[in-house]
Chimera marker file (.cmm) of the C-alpha trace (Angstrom):
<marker_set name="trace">
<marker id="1" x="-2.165" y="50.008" z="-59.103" r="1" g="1" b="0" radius="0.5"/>
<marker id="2" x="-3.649" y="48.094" z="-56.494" r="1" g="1" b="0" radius="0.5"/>
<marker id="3" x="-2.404" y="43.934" z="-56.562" r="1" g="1" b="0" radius="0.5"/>
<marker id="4" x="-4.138" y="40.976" z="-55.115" r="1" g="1" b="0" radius="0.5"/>
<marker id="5" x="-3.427" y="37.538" z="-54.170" r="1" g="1" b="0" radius="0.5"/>
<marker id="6" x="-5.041" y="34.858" z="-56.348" r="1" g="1" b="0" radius="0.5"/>
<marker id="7" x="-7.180" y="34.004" z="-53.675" r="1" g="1" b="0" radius="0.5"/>
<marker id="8" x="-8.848" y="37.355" z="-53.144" r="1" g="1" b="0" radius="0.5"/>
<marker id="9" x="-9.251" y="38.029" z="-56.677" r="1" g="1" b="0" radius="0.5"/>
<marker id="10" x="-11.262" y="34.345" z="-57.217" r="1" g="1" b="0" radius="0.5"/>
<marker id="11" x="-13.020" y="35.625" z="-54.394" r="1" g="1" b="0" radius="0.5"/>
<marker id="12" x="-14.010" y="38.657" z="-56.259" r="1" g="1" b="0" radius="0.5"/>
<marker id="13" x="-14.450" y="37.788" z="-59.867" r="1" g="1" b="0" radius="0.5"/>
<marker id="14" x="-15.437" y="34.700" z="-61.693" r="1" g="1" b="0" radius="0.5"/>
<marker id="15" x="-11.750" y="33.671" z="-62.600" r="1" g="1" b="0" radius="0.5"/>
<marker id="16" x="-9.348" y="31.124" z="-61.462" r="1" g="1" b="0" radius="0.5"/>
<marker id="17" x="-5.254" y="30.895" z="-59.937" r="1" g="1" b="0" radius="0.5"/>
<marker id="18" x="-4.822" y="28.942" z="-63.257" r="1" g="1" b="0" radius="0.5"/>
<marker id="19" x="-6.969" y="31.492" z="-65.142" r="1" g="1" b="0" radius="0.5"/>
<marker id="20" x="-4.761" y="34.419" z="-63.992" r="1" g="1" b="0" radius="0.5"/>
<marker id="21" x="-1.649" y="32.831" z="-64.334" r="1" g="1" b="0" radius="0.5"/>
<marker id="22" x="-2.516" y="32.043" z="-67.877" r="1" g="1" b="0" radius="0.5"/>
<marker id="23" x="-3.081" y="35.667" z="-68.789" r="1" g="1" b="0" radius="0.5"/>
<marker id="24" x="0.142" y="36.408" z="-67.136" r="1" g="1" b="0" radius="0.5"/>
<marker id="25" x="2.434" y="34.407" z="-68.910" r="1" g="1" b="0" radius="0.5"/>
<marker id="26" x="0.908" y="35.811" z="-72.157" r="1" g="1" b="0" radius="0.5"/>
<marker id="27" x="1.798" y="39.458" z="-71.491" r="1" g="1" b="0" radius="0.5"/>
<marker id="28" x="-1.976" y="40.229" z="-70.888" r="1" g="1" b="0" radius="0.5"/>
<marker id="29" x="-2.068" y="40.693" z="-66.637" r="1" g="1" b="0" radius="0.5"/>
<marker id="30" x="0.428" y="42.279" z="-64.788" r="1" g="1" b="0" radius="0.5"/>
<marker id="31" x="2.021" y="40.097" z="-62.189" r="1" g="1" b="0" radius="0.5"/>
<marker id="32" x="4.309" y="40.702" z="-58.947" r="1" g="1" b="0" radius="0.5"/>
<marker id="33" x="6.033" y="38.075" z="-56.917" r="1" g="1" b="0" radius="0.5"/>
<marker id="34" x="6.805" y="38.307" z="-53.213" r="1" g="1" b="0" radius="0.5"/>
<marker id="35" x="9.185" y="35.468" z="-52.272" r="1" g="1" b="0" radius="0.5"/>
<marker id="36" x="6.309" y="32.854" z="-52.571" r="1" g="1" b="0" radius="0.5"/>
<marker id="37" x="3.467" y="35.098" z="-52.951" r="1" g="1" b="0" radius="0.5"/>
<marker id="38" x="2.059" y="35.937" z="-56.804" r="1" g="1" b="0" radius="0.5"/>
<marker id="39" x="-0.052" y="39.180" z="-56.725" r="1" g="1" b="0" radius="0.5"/>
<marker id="40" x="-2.008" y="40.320" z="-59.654" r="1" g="1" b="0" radius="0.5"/>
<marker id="41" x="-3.348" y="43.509" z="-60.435" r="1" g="1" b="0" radius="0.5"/>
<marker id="42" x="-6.908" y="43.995" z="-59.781" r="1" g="1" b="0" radius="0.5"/>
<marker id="43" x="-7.839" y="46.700" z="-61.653" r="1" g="1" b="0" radius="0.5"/>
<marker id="44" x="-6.799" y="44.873" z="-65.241" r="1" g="1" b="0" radius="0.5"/>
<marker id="45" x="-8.843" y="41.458" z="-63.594" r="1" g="1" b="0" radius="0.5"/>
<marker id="46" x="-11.600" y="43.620" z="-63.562" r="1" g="1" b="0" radius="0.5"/>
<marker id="47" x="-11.930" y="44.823" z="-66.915" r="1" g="1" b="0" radius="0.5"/>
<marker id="48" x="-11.221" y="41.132" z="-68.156" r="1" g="1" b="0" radius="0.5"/>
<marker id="49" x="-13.420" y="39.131" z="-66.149" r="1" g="1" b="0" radius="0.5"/>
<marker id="50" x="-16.510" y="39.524" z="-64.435" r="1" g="1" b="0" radius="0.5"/>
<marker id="51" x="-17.837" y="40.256" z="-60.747" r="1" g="1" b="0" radius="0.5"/>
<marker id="52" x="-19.110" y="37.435" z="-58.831" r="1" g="1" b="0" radius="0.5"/>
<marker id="53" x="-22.634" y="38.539" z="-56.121" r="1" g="1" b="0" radius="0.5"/>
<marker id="54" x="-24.489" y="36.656" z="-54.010" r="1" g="1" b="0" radius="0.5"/>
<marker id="55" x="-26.863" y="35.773" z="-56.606" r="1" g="1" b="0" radius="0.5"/>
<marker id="56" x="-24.646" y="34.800" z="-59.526" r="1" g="1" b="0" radius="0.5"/>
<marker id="57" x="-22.023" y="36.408" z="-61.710" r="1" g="1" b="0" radius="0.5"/>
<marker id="58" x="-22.831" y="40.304" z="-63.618" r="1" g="1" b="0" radius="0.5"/>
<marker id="59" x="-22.062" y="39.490" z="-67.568" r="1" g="1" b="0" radius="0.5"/>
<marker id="60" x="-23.641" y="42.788" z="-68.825" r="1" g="1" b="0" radius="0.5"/>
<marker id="61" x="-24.371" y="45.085" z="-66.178" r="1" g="1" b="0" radius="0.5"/>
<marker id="62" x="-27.886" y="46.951" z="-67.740" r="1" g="1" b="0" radius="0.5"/>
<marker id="63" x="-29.878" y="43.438" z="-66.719" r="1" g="1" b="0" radius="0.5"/>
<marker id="64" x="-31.900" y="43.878" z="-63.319" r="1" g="1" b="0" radius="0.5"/>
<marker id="65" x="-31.156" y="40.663" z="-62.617" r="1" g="1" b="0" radius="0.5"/>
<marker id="66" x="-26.998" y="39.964" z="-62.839" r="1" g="1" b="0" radius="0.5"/>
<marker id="67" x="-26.261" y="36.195" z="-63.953" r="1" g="1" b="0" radius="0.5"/>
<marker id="68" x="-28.867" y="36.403" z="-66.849" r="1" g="1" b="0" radius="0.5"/>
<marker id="69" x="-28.211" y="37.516" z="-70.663" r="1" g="1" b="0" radius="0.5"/>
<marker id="70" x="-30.012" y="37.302" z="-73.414" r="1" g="1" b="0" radius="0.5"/>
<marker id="71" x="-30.052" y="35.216" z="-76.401" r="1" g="1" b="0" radius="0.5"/>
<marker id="72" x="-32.518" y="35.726" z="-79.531" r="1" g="1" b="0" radius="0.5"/>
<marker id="73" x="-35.786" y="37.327" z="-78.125" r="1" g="1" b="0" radius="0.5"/>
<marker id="74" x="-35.376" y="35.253" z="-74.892" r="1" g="1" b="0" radius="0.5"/>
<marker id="75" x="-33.984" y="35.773" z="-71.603" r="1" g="1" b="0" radius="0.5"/>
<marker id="76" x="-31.394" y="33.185" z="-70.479" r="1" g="1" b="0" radius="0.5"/>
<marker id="77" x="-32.658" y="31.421" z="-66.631" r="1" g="1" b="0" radius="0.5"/>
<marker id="78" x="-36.148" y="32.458" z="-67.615" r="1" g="1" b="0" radius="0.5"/>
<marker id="79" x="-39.142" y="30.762" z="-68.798" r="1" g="1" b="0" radius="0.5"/>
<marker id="80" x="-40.843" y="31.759" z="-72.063" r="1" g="1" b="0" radius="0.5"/>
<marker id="81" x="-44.010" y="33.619" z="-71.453" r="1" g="1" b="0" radius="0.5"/>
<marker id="82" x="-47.332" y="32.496" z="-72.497" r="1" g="1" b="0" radius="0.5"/>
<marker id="83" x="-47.148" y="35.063" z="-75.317" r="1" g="1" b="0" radius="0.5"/>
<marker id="84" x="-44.007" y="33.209" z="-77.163" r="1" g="1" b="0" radius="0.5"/>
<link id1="1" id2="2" r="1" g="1" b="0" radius="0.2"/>
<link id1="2" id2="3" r="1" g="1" b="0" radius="0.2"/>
<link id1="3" id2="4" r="1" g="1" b="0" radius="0.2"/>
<link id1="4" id2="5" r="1" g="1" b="0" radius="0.2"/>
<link id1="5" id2="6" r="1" g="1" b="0" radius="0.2"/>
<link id1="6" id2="7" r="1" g="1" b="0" radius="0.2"/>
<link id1="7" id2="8" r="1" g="1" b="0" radius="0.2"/>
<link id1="8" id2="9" r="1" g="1" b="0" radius="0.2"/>
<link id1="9" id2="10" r="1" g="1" b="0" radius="0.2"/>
<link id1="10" id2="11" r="1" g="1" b="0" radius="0.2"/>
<link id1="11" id2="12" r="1" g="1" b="0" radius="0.2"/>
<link id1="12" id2="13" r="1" g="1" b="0" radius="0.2"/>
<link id1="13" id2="14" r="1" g="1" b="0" radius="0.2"/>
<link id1="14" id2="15" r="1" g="1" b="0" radius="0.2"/>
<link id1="15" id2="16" r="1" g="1" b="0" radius="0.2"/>
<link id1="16" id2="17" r="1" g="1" b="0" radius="0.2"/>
<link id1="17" id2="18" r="1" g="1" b="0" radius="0.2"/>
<link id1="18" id2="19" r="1" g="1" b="0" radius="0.2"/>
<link id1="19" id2="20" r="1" g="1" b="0" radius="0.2"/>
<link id1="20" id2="21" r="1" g="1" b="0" radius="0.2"/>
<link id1="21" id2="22" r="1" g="1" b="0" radius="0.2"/>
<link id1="22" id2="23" r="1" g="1" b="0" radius="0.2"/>
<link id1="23" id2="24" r="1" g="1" b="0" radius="0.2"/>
<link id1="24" id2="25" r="1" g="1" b="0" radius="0.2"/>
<link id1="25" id2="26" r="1" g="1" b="0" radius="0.2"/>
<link id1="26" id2="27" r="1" g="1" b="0" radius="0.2"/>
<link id1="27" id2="28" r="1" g="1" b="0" radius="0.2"/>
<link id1="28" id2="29" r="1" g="1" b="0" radius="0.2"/>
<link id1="29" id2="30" r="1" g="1" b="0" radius="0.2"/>
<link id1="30" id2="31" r="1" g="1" b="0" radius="0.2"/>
<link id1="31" id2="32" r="1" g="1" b="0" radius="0.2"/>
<link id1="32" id2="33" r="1" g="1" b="0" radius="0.2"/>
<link id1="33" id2="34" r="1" g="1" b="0" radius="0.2"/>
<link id1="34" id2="35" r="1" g="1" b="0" radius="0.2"/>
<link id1="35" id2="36" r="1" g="1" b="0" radius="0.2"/>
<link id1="36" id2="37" r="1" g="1" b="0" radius="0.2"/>
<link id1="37" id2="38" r="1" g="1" b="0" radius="0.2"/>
<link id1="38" id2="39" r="1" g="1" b="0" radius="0.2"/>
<link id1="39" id2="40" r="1" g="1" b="0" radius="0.2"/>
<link id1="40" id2="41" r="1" g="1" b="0" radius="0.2"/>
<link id1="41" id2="42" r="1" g="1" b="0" radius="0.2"/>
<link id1="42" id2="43" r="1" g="1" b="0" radius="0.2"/>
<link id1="43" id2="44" r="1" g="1" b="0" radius="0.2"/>
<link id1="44" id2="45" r="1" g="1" b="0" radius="0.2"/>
<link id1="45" id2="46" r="1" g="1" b="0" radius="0.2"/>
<link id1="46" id2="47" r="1" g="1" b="0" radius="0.2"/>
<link id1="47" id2="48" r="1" g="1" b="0" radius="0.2"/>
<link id1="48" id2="49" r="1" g="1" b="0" radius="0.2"/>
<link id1="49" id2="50" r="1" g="1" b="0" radius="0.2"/>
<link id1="50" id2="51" r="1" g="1" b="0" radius="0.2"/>
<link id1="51" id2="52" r="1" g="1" b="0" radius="0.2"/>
<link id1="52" id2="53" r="1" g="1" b="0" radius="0.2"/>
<link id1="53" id2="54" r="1" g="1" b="0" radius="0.2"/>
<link id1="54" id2="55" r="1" g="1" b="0" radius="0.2"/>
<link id1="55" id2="56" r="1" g="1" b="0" radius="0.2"/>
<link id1="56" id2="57" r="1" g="1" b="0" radius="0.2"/>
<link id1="57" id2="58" r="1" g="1" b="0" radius="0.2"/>
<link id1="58" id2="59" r="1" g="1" b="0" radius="0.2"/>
<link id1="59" id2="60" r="1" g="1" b="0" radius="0.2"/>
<link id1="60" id2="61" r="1" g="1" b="0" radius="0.2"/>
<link id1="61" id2="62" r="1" g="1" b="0" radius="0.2"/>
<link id1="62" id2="63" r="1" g="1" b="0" radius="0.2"/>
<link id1="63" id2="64" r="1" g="1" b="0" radius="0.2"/>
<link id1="64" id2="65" r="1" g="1" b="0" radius="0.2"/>
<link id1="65" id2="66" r="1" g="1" b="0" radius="0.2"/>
<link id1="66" id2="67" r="1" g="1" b="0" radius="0.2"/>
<link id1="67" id2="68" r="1" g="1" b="0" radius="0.2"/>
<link id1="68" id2="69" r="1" g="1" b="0" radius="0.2"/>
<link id1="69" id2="70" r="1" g="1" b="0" radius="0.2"/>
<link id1="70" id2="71" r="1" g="1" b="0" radius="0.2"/>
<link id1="71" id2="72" r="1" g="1" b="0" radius="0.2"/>
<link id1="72" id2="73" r="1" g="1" b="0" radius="0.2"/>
<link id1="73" id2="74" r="1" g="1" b="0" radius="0.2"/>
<link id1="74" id2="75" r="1" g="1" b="0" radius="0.2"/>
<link id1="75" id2="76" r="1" g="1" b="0" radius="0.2"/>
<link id1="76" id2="77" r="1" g="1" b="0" radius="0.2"/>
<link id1="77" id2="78" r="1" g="1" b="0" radius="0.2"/>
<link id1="78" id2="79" r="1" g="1" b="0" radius="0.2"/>
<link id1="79" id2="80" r="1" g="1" b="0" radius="0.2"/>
<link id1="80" id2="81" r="1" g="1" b="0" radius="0.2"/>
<link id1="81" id2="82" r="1" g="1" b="0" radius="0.2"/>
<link id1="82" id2="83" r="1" g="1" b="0" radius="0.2"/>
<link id1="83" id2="84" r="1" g="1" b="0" radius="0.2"/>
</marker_set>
């Protein structure tokens, strides 16, 4: 098990301190403290939350473009084409 600070893992994927320390207290993310340092494990943050990129945050990772899902017939951050 590898653990993180919170600031590494917010760095990382699109969660919060607050966020993680939620999902502590609940039993559902294992947490360590140092003295005053709270490390998380990273491996269980990344199978609850997702990645961030450059260009937006991966929700389903077959999409060419990460940050964009779908929702009906459409494409999420993407126009309708003229054939809708």
């Amino acid at each position: 098990m590898t653990f993180r600070t919170a600031e590494e893992l917010e760095q990382r994927y699109a969660v919060s301190r607050a966020r993680l320390l939620q999902y502590a207290a609940r039993g559902n993310l294992a947490m360590r403290r140092h003295g005053a340092v709270v490390l998380f494990d990273e491996a269980a943050v990344g199978r609850l939350f997702p990645e961030r990129h450059p260009y937006g945050i991966s929700m389903s990772a077959p999409h060419a473009r990460p940050g964009f899902g779908t929702l009906g017939a459409h494409r999420l951050g993407e126009p309708p084409s003229a054939a809708d």
